[in-house]
PAMARTOR-165374 format. One record per residue: residue in three letters; x, y, z of N, C-alpha, C in turn. Coordinates in nm, 4 decimals. Layout:
! PAMARTOR-165374
- Ala:X:Y:Z:X:Y:Z:X:Y:Z
...
END
This chain:
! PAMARTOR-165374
- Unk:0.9117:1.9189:0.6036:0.9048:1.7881:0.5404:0.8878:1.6823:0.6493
- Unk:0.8180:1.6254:0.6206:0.7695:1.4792:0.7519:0.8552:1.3143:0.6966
- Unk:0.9150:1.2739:0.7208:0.9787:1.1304:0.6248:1.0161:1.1501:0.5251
- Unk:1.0525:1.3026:0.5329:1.1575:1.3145:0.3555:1.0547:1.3280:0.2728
- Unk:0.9688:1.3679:0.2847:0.8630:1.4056:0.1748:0.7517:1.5027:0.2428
- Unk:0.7270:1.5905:0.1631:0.6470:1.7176:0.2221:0.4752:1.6565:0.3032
- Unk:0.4825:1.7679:0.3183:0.3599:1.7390:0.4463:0.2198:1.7821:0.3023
- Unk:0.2730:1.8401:0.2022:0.1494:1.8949:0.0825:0.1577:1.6968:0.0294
- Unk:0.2470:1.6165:0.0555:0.2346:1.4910:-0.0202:0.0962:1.4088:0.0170
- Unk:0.1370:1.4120:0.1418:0.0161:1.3283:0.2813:-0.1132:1.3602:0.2593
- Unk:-0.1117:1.5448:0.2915:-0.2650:1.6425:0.2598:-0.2929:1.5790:0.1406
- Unk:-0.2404:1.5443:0.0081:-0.3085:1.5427:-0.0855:-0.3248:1.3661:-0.0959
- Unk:-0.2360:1.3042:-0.0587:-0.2958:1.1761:-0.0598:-0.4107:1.0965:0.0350
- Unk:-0.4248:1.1967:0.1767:-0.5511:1.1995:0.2516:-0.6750:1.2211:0.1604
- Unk:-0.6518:1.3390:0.0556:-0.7408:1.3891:0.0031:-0.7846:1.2658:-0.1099
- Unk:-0.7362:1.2271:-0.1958:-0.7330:1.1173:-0.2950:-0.7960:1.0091:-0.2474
- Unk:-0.7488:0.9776:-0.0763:-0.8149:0.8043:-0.0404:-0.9620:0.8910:-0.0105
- Unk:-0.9835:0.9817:0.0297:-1.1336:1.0648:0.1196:-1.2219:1.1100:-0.0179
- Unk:-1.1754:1.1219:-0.1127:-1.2328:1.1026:-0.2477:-1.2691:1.0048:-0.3228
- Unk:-1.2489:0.8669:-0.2761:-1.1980:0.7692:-0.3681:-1.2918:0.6414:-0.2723
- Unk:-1.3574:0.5201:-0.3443:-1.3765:0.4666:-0.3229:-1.3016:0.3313:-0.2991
- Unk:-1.2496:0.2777:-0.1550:-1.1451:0.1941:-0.1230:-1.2100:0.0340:-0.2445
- Unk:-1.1587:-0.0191:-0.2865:-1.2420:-0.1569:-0.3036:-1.1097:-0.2920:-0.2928
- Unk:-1.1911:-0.3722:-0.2054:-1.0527:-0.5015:-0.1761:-1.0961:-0.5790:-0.2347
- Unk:-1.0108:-0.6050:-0.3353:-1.0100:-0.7440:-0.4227:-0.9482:-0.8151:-0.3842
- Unk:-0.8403:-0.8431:-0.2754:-0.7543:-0.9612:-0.2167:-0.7596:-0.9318:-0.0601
- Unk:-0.8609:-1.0030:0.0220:-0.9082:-1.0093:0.1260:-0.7930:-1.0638:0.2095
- Unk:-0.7808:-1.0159:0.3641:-0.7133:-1.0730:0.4309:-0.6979:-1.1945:0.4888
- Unk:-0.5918:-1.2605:0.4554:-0.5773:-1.4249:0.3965:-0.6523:-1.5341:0.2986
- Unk:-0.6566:-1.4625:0.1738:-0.6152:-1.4656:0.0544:-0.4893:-1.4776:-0.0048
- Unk:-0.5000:-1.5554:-0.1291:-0.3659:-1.6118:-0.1266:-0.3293:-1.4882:-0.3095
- Unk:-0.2452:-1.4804:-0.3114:-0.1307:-1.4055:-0.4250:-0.1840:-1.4808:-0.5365
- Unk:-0.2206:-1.4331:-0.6151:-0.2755:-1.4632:-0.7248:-0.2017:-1.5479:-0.8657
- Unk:-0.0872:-1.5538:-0.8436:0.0539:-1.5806:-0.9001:0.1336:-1.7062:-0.7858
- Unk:0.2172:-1.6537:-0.7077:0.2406:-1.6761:-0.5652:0.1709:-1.7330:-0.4949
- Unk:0.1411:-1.8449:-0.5080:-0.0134:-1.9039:-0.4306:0.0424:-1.9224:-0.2722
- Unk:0.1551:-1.9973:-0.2800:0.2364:-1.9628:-0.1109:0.2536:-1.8159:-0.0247
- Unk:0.2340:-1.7615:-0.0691:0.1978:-1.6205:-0.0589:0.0235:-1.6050:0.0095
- Unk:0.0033:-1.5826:0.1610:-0.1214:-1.5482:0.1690:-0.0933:-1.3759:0.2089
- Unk:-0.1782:-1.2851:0.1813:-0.2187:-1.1459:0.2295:-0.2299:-1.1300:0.3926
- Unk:-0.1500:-1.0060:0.4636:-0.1883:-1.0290:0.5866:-0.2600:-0.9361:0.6386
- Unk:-0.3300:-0.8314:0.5436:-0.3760:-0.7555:0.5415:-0.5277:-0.7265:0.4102
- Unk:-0.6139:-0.6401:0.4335:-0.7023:-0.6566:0.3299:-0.6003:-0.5507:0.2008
- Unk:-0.6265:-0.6158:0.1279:-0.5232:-0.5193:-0.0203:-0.6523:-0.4623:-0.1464
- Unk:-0.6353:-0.3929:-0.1624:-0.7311:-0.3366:-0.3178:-0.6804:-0.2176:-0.3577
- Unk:-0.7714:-0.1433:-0.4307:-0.7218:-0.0270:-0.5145:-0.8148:0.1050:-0.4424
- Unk:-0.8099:0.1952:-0.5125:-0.8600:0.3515:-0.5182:-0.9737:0.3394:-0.6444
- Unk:-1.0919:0.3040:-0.6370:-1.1431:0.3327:-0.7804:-1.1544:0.4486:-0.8408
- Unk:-1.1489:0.4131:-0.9449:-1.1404:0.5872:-1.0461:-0.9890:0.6143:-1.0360
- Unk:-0.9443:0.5652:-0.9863:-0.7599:0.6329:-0.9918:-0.6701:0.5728:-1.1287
- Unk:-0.5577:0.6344:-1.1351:-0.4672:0.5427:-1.2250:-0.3409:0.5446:-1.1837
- Unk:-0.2647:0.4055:-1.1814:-0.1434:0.3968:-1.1097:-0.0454:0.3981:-1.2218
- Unk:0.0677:0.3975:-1.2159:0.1917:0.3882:-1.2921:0.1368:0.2492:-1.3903
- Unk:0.0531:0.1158:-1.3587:0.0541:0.0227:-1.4246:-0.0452:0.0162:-1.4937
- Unk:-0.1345:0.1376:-1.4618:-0.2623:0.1514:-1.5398:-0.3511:0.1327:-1.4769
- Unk:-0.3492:0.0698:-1.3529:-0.5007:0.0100:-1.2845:-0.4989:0.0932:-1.1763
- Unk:-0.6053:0.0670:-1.0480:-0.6029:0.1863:-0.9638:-0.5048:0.1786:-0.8732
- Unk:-0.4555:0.2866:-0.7677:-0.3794:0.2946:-0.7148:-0.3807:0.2042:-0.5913
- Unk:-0.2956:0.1301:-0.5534:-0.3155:-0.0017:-0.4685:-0.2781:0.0631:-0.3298
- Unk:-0.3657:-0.0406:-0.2114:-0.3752:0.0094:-0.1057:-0.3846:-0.0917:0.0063
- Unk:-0.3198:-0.0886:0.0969:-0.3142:-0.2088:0.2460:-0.4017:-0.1494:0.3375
- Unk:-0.4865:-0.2000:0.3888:-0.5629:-0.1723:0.4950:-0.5624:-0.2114:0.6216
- Unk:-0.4881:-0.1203:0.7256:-0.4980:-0.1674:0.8241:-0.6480:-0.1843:0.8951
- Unk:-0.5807:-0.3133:0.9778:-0.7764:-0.3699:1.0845:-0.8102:-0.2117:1.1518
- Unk:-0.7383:-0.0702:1.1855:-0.7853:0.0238:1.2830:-0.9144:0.0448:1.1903
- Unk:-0.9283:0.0362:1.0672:-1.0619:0.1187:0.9904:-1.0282:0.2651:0.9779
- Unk:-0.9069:0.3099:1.0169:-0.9110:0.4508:0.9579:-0.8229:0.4664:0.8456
- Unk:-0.8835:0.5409:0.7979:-0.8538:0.5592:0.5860:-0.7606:0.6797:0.5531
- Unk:-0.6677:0.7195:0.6991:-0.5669:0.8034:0.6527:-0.4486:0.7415:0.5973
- Unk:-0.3619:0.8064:0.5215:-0.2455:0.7233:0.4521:-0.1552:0.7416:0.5999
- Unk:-0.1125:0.6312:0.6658:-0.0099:0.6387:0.7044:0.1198:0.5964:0.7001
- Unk:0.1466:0.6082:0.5733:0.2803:0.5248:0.4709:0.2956:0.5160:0.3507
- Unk:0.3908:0.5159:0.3050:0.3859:0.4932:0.1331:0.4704:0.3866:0.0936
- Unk:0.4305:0.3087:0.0171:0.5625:0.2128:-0.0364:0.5449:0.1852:-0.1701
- Unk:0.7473:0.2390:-0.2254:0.7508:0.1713:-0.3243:0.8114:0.0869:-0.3378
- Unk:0.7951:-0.0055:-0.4345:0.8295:-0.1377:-0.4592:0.8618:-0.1949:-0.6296
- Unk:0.9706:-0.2625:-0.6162:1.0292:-0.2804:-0.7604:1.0589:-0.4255:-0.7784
- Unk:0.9971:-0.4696:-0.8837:0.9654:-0.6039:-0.9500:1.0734:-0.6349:-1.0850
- Unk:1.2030:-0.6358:-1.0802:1.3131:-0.6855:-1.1872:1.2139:-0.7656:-1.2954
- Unk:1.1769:-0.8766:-1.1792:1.0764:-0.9497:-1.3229:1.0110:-0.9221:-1.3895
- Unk:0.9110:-0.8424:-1.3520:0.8581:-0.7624:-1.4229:0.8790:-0.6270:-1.5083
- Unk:1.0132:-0.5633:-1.5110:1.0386:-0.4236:-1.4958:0.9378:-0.3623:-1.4315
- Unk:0.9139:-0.3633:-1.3533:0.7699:-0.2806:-1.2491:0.8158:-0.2064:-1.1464
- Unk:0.7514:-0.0732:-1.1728:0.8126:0.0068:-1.0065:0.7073:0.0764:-0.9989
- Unk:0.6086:0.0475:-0.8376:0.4804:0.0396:-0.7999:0.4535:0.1485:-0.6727
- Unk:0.3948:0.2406:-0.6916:0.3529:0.2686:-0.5439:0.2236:0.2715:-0.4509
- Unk:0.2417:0.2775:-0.3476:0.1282:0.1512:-0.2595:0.0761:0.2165:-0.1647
- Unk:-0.0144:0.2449:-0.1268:-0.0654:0.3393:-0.0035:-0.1210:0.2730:0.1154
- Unk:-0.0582:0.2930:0.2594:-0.0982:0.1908:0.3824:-0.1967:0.3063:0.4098
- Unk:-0.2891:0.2611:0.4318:-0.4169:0.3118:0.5227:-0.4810:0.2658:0.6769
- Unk:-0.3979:0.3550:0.8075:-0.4697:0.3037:0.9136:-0.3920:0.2153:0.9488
- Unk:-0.2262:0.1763:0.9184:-0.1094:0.0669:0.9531:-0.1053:0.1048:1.0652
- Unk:-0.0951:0.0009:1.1527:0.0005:-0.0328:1.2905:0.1617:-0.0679:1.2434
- Unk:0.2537:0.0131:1.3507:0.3611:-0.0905:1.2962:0.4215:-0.2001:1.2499
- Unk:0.3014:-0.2867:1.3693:0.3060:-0.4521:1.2982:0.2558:-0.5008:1.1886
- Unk:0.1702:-0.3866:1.1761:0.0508:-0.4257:1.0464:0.1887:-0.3944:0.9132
- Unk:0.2601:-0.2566:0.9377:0.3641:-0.1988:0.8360:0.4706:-0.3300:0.8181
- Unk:0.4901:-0.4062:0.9188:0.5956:-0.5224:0.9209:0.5457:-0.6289:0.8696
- Unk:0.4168:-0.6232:0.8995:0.3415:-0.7856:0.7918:0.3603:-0.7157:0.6574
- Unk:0.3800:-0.6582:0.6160:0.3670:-0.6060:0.4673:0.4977:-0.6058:0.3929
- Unk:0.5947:-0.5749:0.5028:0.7390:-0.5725:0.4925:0.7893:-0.7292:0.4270
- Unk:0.7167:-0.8604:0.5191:0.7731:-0.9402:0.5387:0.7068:-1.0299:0.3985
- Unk:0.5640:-0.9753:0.3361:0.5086:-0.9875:0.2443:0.5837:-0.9796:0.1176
- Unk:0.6602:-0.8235:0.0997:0.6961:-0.8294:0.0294:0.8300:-0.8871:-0.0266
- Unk:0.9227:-0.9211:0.0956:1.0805:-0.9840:0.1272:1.0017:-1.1302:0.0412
- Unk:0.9160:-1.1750:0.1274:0.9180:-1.3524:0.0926:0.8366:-1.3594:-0.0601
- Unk:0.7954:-1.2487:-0.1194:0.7633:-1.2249:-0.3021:0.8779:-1.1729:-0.3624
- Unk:0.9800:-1.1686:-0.2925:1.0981:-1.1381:-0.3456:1.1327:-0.9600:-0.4168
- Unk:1.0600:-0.8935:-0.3472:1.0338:-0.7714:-0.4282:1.1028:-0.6951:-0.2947
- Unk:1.2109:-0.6016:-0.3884:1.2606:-0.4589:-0.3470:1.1418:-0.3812:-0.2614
- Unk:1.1602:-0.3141:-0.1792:1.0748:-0.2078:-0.1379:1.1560:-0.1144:-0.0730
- Unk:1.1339:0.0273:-0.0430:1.1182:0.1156:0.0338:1.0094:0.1778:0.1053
- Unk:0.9972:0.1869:0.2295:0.8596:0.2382:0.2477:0.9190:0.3855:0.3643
- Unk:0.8198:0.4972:0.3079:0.8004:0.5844:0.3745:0.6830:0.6089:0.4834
- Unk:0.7234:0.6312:0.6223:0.5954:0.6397:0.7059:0.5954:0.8056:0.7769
- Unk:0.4883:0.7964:0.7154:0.4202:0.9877:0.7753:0.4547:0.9546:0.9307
- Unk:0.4799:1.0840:0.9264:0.5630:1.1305:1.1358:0.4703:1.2276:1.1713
- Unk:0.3776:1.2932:1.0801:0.2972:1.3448:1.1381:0.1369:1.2807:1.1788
- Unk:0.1486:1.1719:1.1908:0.0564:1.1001:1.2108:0.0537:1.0116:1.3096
END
């Protein structure tokens, strides 16, 4: 197990983003669509063709390296919403994993995030 979650989790979510067409609908610094004080510090979009827990595609942070392996997972829980979301970092730097961190603290949203160790 790599971060408390099997190493078949990663393989298959490598496999899903390497299948899947990335598409960013909230460009890096872009502002929260809701949250307008809220800008993105990262490019954010989905998995097309996928389906997430909320129905739409599975959402995804893009780190600036350009490589499209998952290196992280985060979930995240919205009281206001009853919403509990999970999020796939692609290509994070640590700092890049901490802008996201700090993203989600100042939207006021719960998170946990898991980061692959074999990567």
């Amino acid at each position: 197990m790599a971060g408390g979650i099997s190493t078949t989790f990663w393989t298959d979510a490598d496999r899903l983003v390497a299948t899947s067409v990335v598409v960013v609908d909230r460009p890096k610094g872009s502002r929260h669509p809701i949250a307008i004080d809220h800008v993105y510090p990262l490019d954010y979009g989905y998995l097309e063709g996928t389906i997430s827990g909320d129905g739409e595609g599975v959402d995804v942070w893009l780190g600036a390296s350009g490589n499209r392996h998952v290196t992280a997972a985060v979930c995240t829980i919205d009281l206001s919403k009853r919403d509990v979301e999970l999020k796939l970092l692609l290509g994070c730097s640590q700092e890049e994993v901490s802008e996201i961190g700090r993203f989600f603290r100042g939207l006021g949203l719960q998170f946990e995030l898991v980061a692959r160790r074999d990567f």
